[in-house]
C-alpha positions as CSV (number, residue, x, y, z in Angstrom):
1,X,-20.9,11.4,35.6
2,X,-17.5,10.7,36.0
3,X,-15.6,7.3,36.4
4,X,-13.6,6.0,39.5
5,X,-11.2,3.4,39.8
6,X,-10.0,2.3,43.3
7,X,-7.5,-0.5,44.7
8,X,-6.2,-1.0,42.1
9,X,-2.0,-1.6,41.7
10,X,0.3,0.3,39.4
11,X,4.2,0.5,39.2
12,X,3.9,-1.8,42.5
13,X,1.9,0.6,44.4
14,X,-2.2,1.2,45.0
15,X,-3.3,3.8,43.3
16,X,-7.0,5.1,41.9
17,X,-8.0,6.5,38.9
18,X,-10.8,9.6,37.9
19,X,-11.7,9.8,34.7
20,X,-14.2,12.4,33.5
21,X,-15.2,13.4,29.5
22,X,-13.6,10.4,28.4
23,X,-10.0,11.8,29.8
24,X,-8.2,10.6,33.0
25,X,-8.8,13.6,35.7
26,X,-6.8,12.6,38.2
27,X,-4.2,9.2,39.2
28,X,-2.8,8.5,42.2
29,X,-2.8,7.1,45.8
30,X,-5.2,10.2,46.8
31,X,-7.5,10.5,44.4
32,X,-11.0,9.9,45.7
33,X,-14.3,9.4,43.4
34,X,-16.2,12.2,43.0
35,X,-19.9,12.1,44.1
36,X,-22.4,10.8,41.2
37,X,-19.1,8.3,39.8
38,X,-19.5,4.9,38.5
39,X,-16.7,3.3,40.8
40,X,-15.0,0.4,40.2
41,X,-13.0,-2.0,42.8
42,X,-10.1,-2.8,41.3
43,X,-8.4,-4.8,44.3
44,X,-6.8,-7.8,43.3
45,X,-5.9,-6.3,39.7
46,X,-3.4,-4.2,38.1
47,X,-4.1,-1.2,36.2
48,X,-2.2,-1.2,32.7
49,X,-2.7,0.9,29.1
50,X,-5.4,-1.1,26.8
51,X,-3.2,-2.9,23.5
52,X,-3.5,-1.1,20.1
53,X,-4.3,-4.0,17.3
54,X,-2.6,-1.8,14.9
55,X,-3.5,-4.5,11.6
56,X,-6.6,-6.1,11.2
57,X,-9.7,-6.5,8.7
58,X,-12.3,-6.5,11.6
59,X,-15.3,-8.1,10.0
60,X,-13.2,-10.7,8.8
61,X,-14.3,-12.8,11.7
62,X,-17.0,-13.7,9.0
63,X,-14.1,-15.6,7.5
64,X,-12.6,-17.6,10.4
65,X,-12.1,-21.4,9.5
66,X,-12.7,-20.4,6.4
67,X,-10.5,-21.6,3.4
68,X,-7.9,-22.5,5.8
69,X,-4.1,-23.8,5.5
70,X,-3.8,-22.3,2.2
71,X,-1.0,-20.2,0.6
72,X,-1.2,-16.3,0.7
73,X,-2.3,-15.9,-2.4
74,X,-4.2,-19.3,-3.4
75,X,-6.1,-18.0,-0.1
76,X,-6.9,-14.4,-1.3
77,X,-7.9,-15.0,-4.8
78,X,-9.6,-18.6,-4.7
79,X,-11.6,-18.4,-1.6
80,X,-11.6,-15.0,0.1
81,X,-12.3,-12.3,-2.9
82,X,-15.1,-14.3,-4.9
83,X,-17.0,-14.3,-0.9
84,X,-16.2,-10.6,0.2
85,X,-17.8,-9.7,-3.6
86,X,-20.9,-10.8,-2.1
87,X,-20.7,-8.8,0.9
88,X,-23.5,-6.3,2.1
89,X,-23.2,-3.8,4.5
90,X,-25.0,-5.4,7.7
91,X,-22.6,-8.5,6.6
92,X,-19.6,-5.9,7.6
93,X,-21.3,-4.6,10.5
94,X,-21.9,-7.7,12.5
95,X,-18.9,-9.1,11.5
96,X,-16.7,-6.3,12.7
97,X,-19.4,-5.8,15.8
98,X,-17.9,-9.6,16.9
99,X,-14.4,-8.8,16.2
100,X,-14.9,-6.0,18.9
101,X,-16.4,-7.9,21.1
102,X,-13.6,-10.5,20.6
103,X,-11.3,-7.2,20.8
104,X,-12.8,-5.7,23.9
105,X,-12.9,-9.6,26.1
106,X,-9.2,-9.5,25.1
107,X,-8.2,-5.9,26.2
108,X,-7.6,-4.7,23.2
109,X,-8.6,-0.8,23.3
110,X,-8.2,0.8,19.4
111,X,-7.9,-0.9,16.3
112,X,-6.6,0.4,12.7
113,X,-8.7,-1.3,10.0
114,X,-8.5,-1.6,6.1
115,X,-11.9,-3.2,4.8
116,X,-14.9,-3.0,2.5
117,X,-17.7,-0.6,4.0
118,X,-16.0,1.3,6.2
119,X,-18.9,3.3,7.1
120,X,-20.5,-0.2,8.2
121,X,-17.2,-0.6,10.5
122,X,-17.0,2.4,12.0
123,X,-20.6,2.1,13.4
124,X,-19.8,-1.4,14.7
125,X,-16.5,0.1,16.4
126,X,-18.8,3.3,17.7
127,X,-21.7,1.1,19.1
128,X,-19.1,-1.4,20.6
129,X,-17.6,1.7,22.3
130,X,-14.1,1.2,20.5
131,X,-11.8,3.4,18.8
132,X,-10.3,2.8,15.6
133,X,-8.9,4.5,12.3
134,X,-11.0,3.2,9.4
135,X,-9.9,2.9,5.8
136,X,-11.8,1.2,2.2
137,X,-9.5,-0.8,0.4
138,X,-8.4,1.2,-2.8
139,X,-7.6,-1.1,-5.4
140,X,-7.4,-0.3,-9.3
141,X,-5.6,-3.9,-10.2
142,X,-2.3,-2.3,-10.7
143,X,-3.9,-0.3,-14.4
144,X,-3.1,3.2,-14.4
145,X,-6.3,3.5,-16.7
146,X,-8.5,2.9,-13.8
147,X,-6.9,5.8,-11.4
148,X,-10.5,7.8,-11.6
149,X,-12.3,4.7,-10.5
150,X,-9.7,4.6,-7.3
151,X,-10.3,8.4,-7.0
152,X,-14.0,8.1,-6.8
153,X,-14.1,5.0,-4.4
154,X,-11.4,6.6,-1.9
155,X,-14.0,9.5,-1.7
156,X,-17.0,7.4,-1.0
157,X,-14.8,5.8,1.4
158,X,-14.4,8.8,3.2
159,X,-17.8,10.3,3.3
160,X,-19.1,7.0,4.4
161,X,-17.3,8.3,7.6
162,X,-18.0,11.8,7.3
163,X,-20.4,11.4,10.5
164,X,-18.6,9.2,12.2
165,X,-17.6,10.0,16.0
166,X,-14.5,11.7,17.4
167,X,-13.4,7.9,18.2
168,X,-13.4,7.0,14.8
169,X,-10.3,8.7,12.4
170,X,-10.9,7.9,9.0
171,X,-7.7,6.9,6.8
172,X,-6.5,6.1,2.8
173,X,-5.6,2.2,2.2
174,X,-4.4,1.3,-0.5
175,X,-4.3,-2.6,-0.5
176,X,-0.7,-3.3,-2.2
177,X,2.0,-2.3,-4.5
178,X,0.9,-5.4,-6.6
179,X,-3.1,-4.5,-6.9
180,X,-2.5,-0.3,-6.8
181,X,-0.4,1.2,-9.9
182,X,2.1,3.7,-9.5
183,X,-0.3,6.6,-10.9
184,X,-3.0,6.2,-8.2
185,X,0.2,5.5,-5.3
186,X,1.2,8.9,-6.2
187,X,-2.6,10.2,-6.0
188,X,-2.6,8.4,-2.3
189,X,0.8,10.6,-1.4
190,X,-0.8,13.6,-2.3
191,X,-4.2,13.1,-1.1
192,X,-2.6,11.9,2.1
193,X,-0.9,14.9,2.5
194,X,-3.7,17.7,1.3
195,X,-6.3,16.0,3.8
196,X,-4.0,15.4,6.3
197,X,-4.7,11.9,6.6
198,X,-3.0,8.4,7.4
199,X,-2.1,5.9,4.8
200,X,-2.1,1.9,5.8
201,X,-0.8,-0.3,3.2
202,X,0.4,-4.0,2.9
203,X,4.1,-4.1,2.3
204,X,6.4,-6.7,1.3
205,X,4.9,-9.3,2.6
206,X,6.0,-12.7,0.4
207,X,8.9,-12.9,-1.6
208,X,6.8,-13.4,-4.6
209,X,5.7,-10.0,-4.0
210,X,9.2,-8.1,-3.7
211,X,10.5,-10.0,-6.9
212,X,7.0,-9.1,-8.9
213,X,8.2,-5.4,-7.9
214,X,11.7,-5.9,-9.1
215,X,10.4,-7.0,-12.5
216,X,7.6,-4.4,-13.0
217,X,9.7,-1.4,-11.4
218,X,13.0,-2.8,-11.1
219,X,13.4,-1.4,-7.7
220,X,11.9,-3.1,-4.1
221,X,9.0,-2.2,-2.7
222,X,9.7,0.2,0.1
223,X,12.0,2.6,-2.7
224,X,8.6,2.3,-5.1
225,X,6.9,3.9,-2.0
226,X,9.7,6.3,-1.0
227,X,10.0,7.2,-4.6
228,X,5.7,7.7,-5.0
229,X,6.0,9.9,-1.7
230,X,4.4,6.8,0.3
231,X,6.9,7.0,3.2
232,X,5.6,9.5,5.7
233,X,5.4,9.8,9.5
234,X,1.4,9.2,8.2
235,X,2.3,6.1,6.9
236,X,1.4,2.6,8.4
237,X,2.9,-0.3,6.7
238,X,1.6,-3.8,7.3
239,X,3.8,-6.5,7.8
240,X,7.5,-5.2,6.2
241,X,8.7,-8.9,6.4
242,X,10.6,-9.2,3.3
243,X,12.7,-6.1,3.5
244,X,16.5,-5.2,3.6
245,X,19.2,-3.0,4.8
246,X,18.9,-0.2,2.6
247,X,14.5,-0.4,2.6
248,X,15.0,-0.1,6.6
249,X,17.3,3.3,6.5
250,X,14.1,4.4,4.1
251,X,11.3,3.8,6.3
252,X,13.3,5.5,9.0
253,X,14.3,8.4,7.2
254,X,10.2,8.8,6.1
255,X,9.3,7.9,9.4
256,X,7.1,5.5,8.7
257,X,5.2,3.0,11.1
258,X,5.8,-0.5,10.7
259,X,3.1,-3.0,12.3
260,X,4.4,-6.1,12.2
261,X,1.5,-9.4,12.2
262,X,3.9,-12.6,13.5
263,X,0.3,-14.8,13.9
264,X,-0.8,-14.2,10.6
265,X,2.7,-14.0,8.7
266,X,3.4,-18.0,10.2
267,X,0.0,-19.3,9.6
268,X,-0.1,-18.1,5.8
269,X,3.4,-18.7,5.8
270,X,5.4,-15.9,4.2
271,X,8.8,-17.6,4.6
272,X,10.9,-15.0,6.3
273,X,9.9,-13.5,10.2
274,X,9.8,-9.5,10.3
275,X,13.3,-8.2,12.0
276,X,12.3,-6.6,14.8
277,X,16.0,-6.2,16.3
278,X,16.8,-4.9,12.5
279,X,14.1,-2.2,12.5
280,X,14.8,-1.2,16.2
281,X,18.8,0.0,15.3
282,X,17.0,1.7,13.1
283,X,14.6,3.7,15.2
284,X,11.5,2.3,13.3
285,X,8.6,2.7,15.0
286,X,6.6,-0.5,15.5
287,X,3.0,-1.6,16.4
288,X,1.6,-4.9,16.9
289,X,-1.3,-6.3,14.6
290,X,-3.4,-10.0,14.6
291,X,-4.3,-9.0,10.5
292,X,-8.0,-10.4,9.9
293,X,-9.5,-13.1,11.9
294,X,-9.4,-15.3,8.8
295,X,-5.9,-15.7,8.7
296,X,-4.9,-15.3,12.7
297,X,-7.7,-16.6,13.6
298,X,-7.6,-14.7,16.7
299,X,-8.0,-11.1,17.7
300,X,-6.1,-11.6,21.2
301,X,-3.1,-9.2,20.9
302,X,-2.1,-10.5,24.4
303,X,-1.5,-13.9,23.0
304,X,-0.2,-12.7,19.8
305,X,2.9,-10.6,22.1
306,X,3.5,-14.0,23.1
307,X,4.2,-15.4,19.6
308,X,6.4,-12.2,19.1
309,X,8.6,-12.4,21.5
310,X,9.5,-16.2,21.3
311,X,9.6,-15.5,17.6
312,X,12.1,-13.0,17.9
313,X,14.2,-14.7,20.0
314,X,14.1,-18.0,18.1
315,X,15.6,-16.3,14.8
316,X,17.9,-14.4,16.7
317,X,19.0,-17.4,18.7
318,X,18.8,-15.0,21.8
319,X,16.9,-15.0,24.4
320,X,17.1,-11.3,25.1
321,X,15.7,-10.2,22.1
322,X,12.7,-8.5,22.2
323,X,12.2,-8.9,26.2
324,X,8.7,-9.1,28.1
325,X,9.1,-5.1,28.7
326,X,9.9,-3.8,25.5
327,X,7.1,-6.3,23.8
328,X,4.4,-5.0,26.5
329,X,4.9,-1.5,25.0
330,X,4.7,-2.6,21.2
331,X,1.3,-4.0,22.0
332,X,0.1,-0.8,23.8
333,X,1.4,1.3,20.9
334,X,3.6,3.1,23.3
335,X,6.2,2.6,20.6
336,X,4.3,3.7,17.5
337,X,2.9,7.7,18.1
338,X,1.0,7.2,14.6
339,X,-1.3,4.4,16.2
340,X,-3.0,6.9,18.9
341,X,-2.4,5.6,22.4
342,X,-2.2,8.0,25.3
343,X,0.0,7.5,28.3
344,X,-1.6,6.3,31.3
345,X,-1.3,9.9,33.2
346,X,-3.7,12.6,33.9
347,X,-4.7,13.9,30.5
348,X,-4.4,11.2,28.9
349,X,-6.9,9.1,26.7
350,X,-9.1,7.2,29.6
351,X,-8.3,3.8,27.9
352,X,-7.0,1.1,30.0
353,X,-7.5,-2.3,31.3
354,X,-7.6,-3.9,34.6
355,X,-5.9,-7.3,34.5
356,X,-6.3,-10.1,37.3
357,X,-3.0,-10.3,39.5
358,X,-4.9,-12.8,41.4
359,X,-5.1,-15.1,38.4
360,X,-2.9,-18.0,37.9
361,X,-0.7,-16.4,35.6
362,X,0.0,-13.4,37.6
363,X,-0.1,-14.6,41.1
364,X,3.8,-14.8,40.6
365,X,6.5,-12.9,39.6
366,X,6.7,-9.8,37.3
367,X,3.8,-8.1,35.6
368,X,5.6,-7.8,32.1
369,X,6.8,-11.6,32.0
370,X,3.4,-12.8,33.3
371,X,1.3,-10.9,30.9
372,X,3.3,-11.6,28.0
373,X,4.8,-15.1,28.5
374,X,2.0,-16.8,30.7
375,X,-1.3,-14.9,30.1
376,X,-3.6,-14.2,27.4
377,X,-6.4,-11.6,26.9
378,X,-8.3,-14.7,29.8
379,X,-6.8,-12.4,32.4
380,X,-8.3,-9.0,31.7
381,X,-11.0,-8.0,34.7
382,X,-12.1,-4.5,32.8
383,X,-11.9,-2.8,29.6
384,X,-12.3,1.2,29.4
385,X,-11.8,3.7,26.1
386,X,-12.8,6.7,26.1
387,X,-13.8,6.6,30.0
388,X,-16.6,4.2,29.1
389,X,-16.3,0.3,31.1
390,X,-17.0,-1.7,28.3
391,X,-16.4,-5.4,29.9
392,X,-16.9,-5.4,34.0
393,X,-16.1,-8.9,35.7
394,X,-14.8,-10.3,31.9
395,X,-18.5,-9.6,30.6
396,X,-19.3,-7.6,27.8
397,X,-23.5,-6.2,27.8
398,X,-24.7,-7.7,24.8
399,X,-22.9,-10.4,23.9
400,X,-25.5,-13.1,22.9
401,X,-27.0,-10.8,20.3
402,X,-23.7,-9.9,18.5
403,X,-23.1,-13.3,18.1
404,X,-26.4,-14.5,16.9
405,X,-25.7,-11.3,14.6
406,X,-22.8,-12.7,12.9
407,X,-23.9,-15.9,12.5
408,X,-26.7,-15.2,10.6
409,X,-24.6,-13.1,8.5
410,X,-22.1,-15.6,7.7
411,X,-24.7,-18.5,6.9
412,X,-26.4,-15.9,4.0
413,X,-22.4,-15.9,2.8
414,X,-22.6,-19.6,2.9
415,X,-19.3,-19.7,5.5
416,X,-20.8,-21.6,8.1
């Protein structure tokens, strides 16, 4: 059974959509559902590609209102390690199975993540109907003596999702230059490269971090990865606030991804914003990310385009930068290949949303400027990836128990 969309508007004009197999059969102002179809009316709403939340630690929404309005690192190793220590699988699972349904209310259609049990994820992201690319933290605490240990959990990270569905694309993350030693960095690289398979990593993302770099190494952190053979077109690196010049012509050069987190960088406070104008002169690729929902809180990329763009043109002190258009595509991943969205075009991936034009936020003027500077993920109707509806009328099937899930998760963590 295939599945129809009709009335709905796109590029200012009504047009319907076949999708069949999880791919989008046929678009345009002929197409006509096929007998058997599960059709959907989209009149009133606009047809648009599903967001990419190319950062996040999913079952982190364990961890919202947890140890919050603290510094980065007070934060990380005072509150949030000794807790996730004590995690168990099911903790990850419902965790992570609210974050998508968070995810999926919001419109947000694929998700890269980097947490513990990634087996436990990727069946949370597979029963919630989501795709995502899935990685364990690797972490050796920056000893070079420990590299086997790494070796053997980035394996059991990866058979964990040995099974997994085609949805779900298993990656290597290492956590940080500061918590990852050179030796095992350069294990990553090659790994990455005989398995074919991405690499997300935290990057410069305090200052404390960059000048902990220039002591140990005596060179930043974007040259240790260029110099480890971390800076790849496989690469995805998290957050690149605190780099310069010469770091950007690197990550270009590589062609590297960089996913930039404005929520989560001005709530933990990192100091510095992330340059978007910078990395677009230099043809850096760029995704969108919220980072976990214990330092966003939120997992509504919608609202988090928002804080982009006004971020951007704050520190720029123009009101150009980084317009409603060109921030609409960073959240769909149109400008980022590595993070896996398809165009909207037969084909193409069967993830998109349908968004409320009859809504108070869209009922005037353009689509970009109204999803970007008035809305939030509020106005998405439908949700579809892989040619599966999974929110119809702004509910998502399920819902109660995937709450009551988590909850009882995070009360045995003692976080309620």
């Amino acid at each position: 059974m295939g599945l129809a969309v009709v009335n709905a508007v796109a590029g200012g004009s009504t047009t319907s959509l076949r999708a069949e197999d999880g791919v989008i059969a046929e678009l345009g102002a002929g197409v006509l559902p096929a007998d058997g179809d599960d059709v959907i009316d989209a009149k009133g709403m606009a047809l648009i590609p599903g967001f990419v939340n190319g950062h996040t630690h999913a079952a982190m929404t364990l961890f919202r209102g947890y140890a919050d309005d603290l510094p980065l690192m007070e934060w990380l190793e005072g509150h949030i390690w000794p807790a996730e220590a004590r995690l168990e699988a099911e903790d990850v699972y419902w965790g992570a199975r609210l974050a998508c349904l968070e995810m999926i209310r919001t419109g947000t259609i694929r998700f890269w993540d980097m947490y513990w049990q990634p087996g436990a994820t990727a069946r949370a992201a597979a029963d919630a109907g989501l795709r995502a690319t899935i990685g364990a933290p690797l972490i050796d605490g920056g000893d070079a003596g420990a590299t086997d240990e790494l070796r053997r959990a980035a394996a059991a990270g990866l058979e964990e999702l040995t099974d997994a569905p085609a949805t779900i694309t298993p990656s290597l993350a290492p956590h940080a230059i500061y918590t990852v030693s050179r030796e095992s960095l350069e294990w990553i690289a090659a790994e990455s490269e005989r398995l074919d398979l991405p690499v997300q990593i935290h990057i410069s993302e305090t200052r404390g971090e960059v000048e902990g770099c220039l002591d140990e190494h005596g060179i930043r952190p974007v040259e240790l990865l260029e110099r480890v053979g971390l800076l790849t077109p496989r690469t995805l690196l998290a957050h690149a606030v605190w780099i310069d010049e010469e770091e950007r012509a690197l990550i270009a050069s590589g062609g590297a991804t960089v996913v930039t987190n404005p929520v989560a960088n001005m709530k933990l406070a990192v100091g510095r914003a992330f340059d978007l104008p910078a990395a677009e002169r230099h043809g850096i690729p760029i995704g969108l990310g919220t980072d976990g929902a214990g330092s966003n809180n939120s997992l509504d990329l919608l609202s988090d385009a928002k804080h982009l763009a006004l971020l951007q043109k704050h520190e720029a002190g123009d009101a150009a930068t980084a317009g409603a258009d060109a921030v609409l595509a960073i959240a769909t991943g149109a400008r980022a290949p590595l993070l896996g969205a398809g165009e909207l075009a037969p084909g193409g991936p069967a993830d998109f949303l349908l968004v409320r034009t009859d809504s108070h936020e869209l009922a005037l003027g353009g689509l970009a400027p109204g999803l970007v500077y008035a809305s939030s993920g509020s106005i998405v109707d439908t949700t579809v990836a892989a040619g599966r509806a999974l929110m119809r009328g702004g509910v998502v099937e399920g819902s109660g128990e995937v709450i009551a899930g988590a909850r009882e998760r995070a009360e045995r963590l003692g976080l309620r």
